[in-house]
Backbone as a printed PyTorch tensor [residue, N CA C, xyz], in Angstrom:
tensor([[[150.8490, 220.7520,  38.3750],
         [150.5600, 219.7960,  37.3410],
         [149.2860, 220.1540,  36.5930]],

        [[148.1750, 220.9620,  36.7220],
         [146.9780, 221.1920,  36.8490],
         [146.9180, 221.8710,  35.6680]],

        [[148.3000, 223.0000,  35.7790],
         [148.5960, 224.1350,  35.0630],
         [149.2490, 224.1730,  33.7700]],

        [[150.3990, 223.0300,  34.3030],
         [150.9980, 222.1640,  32.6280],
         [149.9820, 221.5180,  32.0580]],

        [[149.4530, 220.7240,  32.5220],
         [148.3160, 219.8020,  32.1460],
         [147.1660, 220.9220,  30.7790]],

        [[147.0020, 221.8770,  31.3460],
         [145.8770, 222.8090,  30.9230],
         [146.2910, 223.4730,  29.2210]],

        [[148.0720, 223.6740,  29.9090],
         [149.1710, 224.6890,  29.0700],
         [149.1280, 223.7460,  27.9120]],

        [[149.2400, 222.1810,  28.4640],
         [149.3250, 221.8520,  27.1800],
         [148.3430, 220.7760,  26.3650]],

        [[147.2730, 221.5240,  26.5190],
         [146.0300, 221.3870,  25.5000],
         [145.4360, 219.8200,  25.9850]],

        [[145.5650, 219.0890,  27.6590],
         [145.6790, 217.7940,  27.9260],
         [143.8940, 218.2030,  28.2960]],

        [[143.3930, 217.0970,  27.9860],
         [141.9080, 216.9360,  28.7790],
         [141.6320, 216.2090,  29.9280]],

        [[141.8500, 217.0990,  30.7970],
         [141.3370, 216.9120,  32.5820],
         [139.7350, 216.1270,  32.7560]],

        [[139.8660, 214.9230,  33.0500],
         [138.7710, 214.4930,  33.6180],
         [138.2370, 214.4890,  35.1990]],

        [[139.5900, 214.4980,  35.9220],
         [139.7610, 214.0620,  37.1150],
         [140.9730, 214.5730,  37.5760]],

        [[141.0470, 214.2390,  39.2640],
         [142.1490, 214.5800,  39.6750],
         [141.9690, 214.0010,  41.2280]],

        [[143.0930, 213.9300,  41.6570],
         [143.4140, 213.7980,  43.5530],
         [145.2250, 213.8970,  43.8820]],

        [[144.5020, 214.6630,  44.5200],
         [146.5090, 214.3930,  45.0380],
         [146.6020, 214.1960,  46.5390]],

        [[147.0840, 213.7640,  47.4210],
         [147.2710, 213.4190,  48.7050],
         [148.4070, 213.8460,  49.3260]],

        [[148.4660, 214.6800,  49.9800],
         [149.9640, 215.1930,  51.0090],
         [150.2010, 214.3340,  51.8400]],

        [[151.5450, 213.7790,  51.8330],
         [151.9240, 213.2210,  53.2960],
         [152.5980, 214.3090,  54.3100]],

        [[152.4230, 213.6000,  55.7450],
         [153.2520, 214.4840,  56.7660],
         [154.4450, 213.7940,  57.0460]],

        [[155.3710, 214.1310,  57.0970],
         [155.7280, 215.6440,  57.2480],
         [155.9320, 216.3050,  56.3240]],

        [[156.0760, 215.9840,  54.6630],
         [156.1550, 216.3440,  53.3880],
         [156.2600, 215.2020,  52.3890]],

        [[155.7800, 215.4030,  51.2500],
         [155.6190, 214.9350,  49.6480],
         [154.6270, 214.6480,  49.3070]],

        [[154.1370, 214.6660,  48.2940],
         [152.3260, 214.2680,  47.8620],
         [152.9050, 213.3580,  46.3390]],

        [[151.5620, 212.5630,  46.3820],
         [151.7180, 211.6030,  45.3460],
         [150.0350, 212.0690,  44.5490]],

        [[150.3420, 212.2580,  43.4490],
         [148.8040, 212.9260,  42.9200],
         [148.8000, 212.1140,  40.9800]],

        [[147.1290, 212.2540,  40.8950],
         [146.6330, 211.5990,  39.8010],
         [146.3980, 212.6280,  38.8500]],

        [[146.5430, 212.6000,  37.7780],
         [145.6860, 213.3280,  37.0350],
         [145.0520, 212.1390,  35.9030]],

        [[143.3180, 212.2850,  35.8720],
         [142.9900, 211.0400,  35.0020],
         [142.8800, 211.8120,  33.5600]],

        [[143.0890, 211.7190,  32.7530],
         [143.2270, 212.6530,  31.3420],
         [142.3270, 211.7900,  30.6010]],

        [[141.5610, 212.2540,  29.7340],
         [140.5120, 211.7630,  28.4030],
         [141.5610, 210.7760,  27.7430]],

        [[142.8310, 211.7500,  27.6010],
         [144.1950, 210.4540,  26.5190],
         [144.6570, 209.6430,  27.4460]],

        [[144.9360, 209.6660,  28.9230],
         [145.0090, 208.3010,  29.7960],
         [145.2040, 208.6260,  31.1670]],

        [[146.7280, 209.3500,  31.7680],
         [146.6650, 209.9050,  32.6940],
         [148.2720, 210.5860,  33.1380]],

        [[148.0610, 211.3040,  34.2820],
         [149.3790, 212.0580,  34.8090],
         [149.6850, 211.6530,  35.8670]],

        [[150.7590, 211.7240,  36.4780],
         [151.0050, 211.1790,  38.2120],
         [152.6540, 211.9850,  38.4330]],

        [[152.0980, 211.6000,  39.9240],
         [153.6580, 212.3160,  40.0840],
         [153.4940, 211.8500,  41.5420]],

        [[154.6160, 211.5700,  42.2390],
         [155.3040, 211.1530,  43.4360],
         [156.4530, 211.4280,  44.1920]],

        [[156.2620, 212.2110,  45.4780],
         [157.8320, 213.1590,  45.0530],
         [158.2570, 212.7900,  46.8340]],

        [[159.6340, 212.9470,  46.7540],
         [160.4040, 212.5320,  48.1090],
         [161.2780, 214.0240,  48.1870]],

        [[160.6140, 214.8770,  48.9260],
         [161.6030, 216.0500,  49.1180],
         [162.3260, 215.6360,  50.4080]],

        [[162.5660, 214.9430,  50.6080],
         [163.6150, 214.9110,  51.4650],
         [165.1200, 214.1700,  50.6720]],

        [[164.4890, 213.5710,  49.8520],
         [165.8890, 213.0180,  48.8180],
         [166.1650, 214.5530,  47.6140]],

        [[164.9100, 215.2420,  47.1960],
         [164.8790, 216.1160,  46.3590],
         [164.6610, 215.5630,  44.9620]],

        [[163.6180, 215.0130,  45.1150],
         [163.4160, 213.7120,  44.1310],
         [161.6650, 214.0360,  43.8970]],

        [[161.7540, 213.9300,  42.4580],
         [159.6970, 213.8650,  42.0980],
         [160.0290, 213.1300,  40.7700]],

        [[159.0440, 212.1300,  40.8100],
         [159.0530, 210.8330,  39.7640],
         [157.6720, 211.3020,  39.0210]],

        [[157.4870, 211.9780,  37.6170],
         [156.2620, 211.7860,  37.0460],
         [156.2690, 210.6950,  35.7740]],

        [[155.0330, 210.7050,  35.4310],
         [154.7910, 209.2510,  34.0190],
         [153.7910, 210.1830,  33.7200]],

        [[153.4450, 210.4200,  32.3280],
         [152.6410, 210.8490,  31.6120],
         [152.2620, 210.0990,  30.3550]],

        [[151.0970, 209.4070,  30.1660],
         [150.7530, 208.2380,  29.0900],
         [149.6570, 208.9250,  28.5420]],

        [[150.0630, 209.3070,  26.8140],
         [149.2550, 209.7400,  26.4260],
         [148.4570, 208.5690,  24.9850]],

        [[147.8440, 208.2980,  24.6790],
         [147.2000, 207.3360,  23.7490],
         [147.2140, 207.9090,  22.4910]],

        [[147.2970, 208.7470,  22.3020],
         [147.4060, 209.8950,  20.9340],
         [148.3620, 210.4460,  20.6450]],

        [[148.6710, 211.1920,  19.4340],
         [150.0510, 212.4460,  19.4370],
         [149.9620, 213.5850,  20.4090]],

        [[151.0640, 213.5050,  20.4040],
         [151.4520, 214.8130,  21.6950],
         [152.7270, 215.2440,  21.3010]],

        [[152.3170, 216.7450,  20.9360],
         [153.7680, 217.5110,  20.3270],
         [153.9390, 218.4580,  21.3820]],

        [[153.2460, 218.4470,  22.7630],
         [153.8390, 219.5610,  23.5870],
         [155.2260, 219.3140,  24.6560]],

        [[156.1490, 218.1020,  24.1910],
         [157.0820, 217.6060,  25.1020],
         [157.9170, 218.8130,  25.5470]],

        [[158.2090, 219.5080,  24.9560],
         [159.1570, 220.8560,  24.8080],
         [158.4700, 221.8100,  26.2630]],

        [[157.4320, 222.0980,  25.6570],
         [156.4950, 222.9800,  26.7630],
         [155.9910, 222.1380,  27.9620]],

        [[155.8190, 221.4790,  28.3450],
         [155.6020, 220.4170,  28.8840],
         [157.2110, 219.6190,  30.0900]],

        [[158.2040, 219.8590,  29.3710],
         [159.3020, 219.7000,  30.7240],
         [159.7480, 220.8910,  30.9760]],

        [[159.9700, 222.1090,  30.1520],
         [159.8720, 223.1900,  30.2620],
         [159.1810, 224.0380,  31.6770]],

        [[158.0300, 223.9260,  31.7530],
         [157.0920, 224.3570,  32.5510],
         [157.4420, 223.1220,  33.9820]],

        [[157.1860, 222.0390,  33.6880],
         [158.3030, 221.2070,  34.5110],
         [158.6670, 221.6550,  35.7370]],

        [[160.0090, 221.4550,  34.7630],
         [161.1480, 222.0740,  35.4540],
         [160.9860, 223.3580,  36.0990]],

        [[160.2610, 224.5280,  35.4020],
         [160.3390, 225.7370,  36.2400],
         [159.6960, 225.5080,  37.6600]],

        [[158.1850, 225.0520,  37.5790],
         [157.2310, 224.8390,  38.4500],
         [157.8170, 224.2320,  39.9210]],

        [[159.0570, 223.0740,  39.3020],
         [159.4930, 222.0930,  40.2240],
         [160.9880, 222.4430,  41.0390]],

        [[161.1540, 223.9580,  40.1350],
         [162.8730, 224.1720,  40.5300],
         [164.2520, 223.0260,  40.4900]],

        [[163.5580, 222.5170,  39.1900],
         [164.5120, 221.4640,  38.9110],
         [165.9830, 221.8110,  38.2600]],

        [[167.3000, 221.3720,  39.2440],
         [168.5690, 221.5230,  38.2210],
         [168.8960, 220.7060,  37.6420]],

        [[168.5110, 219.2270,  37.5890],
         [168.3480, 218.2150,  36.6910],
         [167.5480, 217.6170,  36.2820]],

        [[166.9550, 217.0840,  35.1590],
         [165.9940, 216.1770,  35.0160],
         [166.5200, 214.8400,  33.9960]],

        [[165.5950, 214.0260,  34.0520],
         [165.7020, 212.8980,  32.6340],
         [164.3690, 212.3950,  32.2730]],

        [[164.4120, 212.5220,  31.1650],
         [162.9570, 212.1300,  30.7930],
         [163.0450, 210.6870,  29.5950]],

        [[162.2160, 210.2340,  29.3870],
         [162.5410, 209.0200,  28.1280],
         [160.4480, 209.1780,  27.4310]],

        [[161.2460, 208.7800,  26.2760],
         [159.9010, 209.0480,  25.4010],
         [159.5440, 207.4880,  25.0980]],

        [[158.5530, 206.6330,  25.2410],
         [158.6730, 205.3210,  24.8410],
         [157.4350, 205.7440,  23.4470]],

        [[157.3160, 204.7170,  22.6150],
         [156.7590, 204.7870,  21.5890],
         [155.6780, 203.4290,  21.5510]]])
C-alpha cells in the first residue's frame, strides 16, 4: 500500500499496520487528502480497502492496477462515490 500510495502522487503523513496470528493485517495509511486502509481475511481470500480522498484524484486507473497486481487479485469491485 506504501508503494501505490507513493506511485500515485498520495501524501503520506502516517502509517501502522498490525498483523494478526495466524494471518491478515488491518493497516492505516493517514494521507494529507484524508486516508487509506485495508483489512484483509486470507483465509476467505478477501482484502477490503477505502481510500477517501478530499481533492481530485485522476490516478484510479494506476491505482487498482497496481492493486490488483500487488494483491494477486482475480477479481475485484471497486465504486467511486462523489
Amino acid at each position: 500500500m506504501l508503494d501505490v500510495a507513493k506511485e500515485c502522487n498520495l501524501n503520506i503523513v502516517t502509517y501502522h499496520f498490525h498483523e494478526f496470528e495466524p494471518w491478515g493485517v488491518s493497516g492505516v495509511i493517514i494521507l494529507a487528502e484524508s486516508h487509506f486502509t485495508i483489512h484483509t481475511w486470507p483465509e476467505y481470500h478477501y482484502a477490503a480497502l477505502d481510500l477517501f480522498i478530499c481533492n481530485e484524484f485522476n490516478q484510479q486507473t494506476p491505482l487498482i492496477t497496481q492493486l490488483q497486481t500487488q494483491l494477486s487479485s482475480k477479481e475485484y469491485e471497486y465504486k467511486v462515490l462523489q
